[in-house]
C-alpha positions as CSV (number, residue, x, y, z in Angstrom):
1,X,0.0,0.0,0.0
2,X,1.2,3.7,-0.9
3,X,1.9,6.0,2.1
4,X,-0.5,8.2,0.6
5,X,-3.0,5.6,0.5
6,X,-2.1,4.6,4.3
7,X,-1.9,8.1,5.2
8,X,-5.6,9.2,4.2
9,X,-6.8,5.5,5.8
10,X,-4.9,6.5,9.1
11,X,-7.2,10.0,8.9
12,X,-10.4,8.8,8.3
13,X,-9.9,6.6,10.9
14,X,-9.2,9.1,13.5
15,X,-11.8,11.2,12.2
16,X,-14.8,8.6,13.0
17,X,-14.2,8.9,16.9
18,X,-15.2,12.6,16.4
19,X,-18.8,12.3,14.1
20,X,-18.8,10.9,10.8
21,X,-15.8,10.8,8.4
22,X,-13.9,12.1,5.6
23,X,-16.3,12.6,2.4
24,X,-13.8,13.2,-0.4
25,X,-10.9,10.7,-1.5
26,X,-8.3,12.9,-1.0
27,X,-5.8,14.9,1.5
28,X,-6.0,18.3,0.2
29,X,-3.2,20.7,0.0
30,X,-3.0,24.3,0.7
31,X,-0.6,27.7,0.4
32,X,-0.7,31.1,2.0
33,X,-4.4,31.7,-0.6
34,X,-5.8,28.7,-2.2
35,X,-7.0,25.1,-0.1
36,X,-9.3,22.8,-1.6
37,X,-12.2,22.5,0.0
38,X,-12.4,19.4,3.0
39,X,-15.6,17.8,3.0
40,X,-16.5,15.8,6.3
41,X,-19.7,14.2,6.8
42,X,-20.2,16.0,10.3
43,X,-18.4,18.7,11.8
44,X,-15.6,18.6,14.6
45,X,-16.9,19.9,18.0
46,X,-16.9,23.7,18.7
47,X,-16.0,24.0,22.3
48,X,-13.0,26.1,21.9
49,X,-10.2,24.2,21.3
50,X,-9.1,21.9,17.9
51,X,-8.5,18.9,19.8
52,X,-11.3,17.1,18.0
53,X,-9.0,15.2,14.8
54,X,-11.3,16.0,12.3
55,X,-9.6,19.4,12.2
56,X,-6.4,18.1,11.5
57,X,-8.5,17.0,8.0
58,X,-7.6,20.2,6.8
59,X,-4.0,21.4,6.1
60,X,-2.8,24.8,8.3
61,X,-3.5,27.9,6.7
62,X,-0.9,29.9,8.1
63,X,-1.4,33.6,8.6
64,X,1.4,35.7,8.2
65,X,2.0,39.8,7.3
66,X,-0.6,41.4,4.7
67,X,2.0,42.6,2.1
68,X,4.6,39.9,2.0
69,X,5.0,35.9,2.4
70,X,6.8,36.2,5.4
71,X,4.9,35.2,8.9
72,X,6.1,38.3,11.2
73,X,5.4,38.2,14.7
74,X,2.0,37.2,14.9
75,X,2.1,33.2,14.7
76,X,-1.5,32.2,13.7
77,X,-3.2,29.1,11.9
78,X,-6.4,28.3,10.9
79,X,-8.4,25.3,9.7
80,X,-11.6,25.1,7.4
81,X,-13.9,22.2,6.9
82,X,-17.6,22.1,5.5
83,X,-20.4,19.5,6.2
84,X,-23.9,19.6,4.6
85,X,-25.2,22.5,6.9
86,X,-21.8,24.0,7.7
87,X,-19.0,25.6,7.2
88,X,-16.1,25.2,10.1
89,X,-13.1,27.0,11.3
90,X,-11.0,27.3,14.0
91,X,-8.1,30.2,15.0
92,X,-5.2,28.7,16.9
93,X,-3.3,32.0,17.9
94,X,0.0,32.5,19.5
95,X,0.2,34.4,22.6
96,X,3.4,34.6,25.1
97,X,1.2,37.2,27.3
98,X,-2.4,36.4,27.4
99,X,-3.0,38.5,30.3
100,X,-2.9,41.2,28.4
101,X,-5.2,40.1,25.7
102,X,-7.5,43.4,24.8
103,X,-11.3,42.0,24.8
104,X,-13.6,45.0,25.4
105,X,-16.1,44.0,23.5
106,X,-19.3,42.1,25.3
107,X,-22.4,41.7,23.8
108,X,-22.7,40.7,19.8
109,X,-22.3,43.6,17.5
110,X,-19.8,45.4,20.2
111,X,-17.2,46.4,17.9
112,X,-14.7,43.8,18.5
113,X,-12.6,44.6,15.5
114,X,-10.9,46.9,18.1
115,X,-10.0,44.1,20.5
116,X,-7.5,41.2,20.0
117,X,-9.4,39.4,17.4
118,X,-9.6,37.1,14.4
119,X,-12.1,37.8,11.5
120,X,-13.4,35.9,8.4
121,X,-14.6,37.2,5.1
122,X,-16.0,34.9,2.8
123,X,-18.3,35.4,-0.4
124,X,-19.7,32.2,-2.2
125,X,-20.7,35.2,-5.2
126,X,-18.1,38.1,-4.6
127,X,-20.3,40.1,-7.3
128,X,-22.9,39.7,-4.6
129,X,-21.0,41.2,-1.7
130,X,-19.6,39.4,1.4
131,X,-20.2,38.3,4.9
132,X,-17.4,39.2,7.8
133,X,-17.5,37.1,11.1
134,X,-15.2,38.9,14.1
135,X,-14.7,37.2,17.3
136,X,-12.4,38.4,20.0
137,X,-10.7,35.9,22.9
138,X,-13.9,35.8,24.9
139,X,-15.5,34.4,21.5
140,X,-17.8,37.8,21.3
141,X,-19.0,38.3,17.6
142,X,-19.6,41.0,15.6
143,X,-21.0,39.9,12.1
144,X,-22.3,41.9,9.1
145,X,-22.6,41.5,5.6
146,X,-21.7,43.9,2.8
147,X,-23.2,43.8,-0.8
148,X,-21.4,45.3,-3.8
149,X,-20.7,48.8,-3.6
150,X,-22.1,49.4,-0.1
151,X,-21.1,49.6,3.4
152,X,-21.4,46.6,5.9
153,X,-25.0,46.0,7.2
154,X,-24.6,44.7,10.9
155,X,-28.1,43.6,10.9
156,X,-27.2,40.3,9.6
157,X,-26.9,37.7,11.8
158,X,-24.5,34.7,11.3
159,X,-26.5,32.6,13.4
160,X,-22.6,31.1,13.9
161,X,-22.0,28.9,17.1
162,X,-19.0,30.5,18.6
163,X,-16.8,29.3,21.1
164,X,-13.6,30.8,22.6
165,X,-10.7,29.7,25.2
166,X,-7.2,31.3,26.3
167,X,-4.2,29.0,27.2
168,X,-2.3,31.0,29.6
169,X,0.9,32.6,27.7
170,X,0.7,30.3,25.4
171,X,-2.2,30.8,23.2
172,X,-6.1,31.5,22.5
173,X,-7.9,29.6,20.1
174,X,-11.9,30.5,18.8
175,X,-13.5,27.6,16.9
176,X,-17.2,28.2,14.9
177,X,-19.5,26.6,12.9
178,X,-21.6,29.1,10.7
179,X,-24.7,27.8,8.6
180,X,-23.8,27.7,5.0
181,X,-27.8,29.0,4.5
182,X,-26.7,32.2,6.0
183,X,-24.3,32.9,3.7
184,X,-26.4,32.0,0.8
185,X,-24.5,29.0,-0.6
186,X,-26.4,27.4,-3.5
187,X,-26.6,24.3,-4.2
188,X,-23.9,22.8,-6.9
189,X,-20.9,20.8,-7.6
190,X,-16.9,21.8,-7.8
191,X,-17.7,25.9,-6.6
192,X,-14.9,28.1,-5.7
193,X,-15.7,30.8,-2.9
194,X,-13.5,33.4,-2.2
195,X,-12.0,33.6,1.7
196,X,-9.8,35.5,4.2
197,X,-8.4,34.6,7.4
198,X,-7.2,37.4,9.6
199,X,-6.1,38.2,12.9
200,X,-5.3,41.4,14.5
201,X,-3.8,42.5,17.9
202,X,-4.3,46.4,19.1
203,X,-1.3,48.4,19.8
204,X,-3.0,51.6,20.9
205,X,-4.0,54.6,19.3
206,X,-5.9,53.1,16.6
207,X,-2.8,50.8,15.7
208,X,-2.7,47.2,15.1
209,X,-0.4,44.3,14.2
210,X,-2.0,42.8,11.5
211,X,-2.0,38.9,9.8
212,X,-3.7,37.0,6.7
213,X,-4.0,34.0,5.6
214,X,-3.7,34.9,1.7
215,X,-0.6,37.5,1.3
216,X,-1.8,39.2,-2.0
217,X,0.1,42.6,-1.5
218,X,-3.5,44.2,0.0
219,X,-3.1,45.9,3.7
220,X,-7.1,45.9,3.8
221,X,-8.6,43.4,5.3
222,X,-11.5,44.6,2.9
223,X,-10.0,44.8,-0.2
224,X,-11.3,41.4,-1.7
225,X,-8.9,41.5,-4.9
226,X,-6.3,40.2,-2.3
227,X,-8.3,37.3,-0.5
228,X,-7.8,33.8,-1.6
229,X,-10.0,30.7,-2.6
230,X,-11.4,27.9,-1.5
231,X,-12.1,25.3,-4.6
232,X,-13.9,22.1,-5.4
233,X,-16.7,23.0,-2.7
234,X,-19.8,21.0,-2.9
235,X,-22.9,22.3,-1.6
236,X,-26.3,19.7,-1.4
């Protein structure tokens, strides 16, 4: 038997003590802007922490400086997996000094963007606009959705189930599931979404130390020419 072959039997395996199993035939691969989509029958378990091994389905996504290829200071991964109903990821982020983790923000819609937070773009239709999901290390969320040409409507609600822990100087991780009906995925075979992982820690005085995941020489986080791609996504 190939490795490969023993490899993805070794995964699938692991994956069935945490709900369901692998869906497609293969391990994907991913780089700092494109992943192939992971398809898992059921989703991992959103309890703040990527213990489950169904996240290990997916390859990192490393996040690293806006501008360049290089990781900086901020060392950050994420994984994203999809089920019928869902999509999935989870934020494992370095931290040396989690005591002084910024999290202001308390009720949904606070505007955690200001805190020590990670935050998720994705568009299924980019012509149609595109939804951003913020959570901060107390796993507070502020969600809104933009359509082409307009500002962000915070009305919209992710319905995401968000959970958040802190690993004393060592790091903070936020995990979520967020219903795929929300975002209006359509039904189809083999669809490419557009995506972008970020993370973002407050320095003061309106300064931040910013991270991606897809380094496309865009410093906005709102800039979508400069987000990456998710491809071979099937939706029921």
């Amino acid at each position: 038997m190939k490795r490969a072959t023993i490899l993805l039997a070794v995964l699938v395996f692991v994956a069935a003590g945490c709900g369901g199993n692998l869906v497609g035939p293969e391990v994907k691969t991913a780089t700092r802007g494109t992943v192939g989509a992971v398809m898992v029958r059921s989703g991992p378990a959103i309890d703040g922490t990527m213990e489950c091994p169904r996240w290990k389905l997916c390859p990192e996504l490393k996040l690293g400086k806006t501008e360049s290829e290089e990781i900086g200071e901020l060392k950050s991964v994420a994984r994203v997996l999809f089920d019928s109903k869902n999509m999935y990821v989870g934020f494992m982020c370095e931290e040396k000094n989690t005591g002084a983790l910024v999290a202001d923000g308390a009720v949904q819609d606070d505007p955690v963007w200001q805190d020590d937070c990670v935050e998720i773009f994705v568009a299924p239709d980019i012509n149609k606009g595109y939804y951003q999901i913020v959570v901060n290390s107390k796993g507070v969320v502020m969600d809104a959705h933009s359509s082409a040409g307009a500002d962000g409507d915070s009305a919209w609600d992710s319905q995401a189930v968000v959970k958040a822990s802190v690993q004393k100087d060592k790091c903070w991780i936020v995990t979520l599931a967020i219903p795929l009906k929300g975002l209006g995925a359509k039904s189809g075979e083999n669809q490419t979404w557009t995506l972008n992982l970020n993370r973002s820690k407050p320095l003061g005085d309106n300064n931040f130390v910013e991270s991606t995941w897809s380094a496309k020489g865009r410093s906005s986080y709102h800039d979508s020419s400069g987000w990456g791609k998710v491809t071979g996504l099937n939706v029921p």
